[in-house]
N, C-alpha and C positions, 0 to 999 in steps of 0.2 A: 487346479490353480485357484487359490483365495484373493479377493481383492479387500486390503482392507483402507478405508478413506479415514481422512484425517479431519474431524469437521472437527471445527471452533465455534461452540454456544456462544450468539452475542448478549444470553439471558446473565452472564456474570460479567459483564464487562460497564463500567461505566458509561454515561452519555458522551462522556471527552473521549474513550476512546472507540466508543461507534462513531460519533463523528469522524476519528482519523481513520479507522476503515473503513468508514464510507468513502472517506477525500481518496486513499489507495485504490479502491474495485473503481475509483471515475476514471483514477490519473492510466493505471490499466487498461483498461476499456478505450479511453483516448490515445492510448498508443499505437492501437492496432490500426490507426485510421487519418492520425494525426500526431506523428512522432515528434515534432518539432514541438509542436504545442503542450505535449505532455512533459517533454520535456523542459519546458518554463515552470508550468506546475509543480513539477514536481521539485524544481531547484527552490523556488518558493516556500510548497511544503514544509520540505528538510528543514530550511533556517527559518520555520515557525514556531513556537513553543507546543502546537501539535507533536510536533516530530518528537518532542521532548516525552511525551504522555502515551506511545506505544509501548504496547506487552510486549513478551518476546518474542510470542508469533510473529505480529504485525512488523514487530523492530527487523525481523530476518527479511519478510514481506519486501519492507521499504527495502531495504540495502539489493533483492531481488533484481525490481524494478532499478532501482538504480543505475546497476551493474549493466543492465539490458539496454534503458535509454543512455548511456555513456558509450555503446557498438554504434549506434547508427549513424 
């Protein structure tokens, strides 16, 4: 059995949008510990013009998280 991983070089990505995948791996990281709160962030995010400046990884990423803080 092969494991192959999906990594994303942040070496081609703009500072706009390491910025917004930084703001993603917090609001993440804040979920597993504080749901409600990432949850604010994250409604934030979304209607930031960040949200407007993800790739398509990160674009899937967000709607992820989304999807997950909108169960709890």
């Amino acid at each position: 059995m092969a494991l192959v991983g999906c990594v994303t070089s942040t070496d081609s990505l703009s500072e706009e949008e390491k910025l917004s995948q930084d703001a993603l791996v917090e609001i993440d990281s804040l979920m597993w510990h504080q749901p409600d709160s990432a949850l604010a962030v994250m409604m934030e995010f979304a209607a930031s013009p960040k949200a407007d400046s993800l790739n398509v990884y990160n674009g899937h990423y967000c709607q992820v998280l989304i999807a997950e803080l909108s169960h709890l």
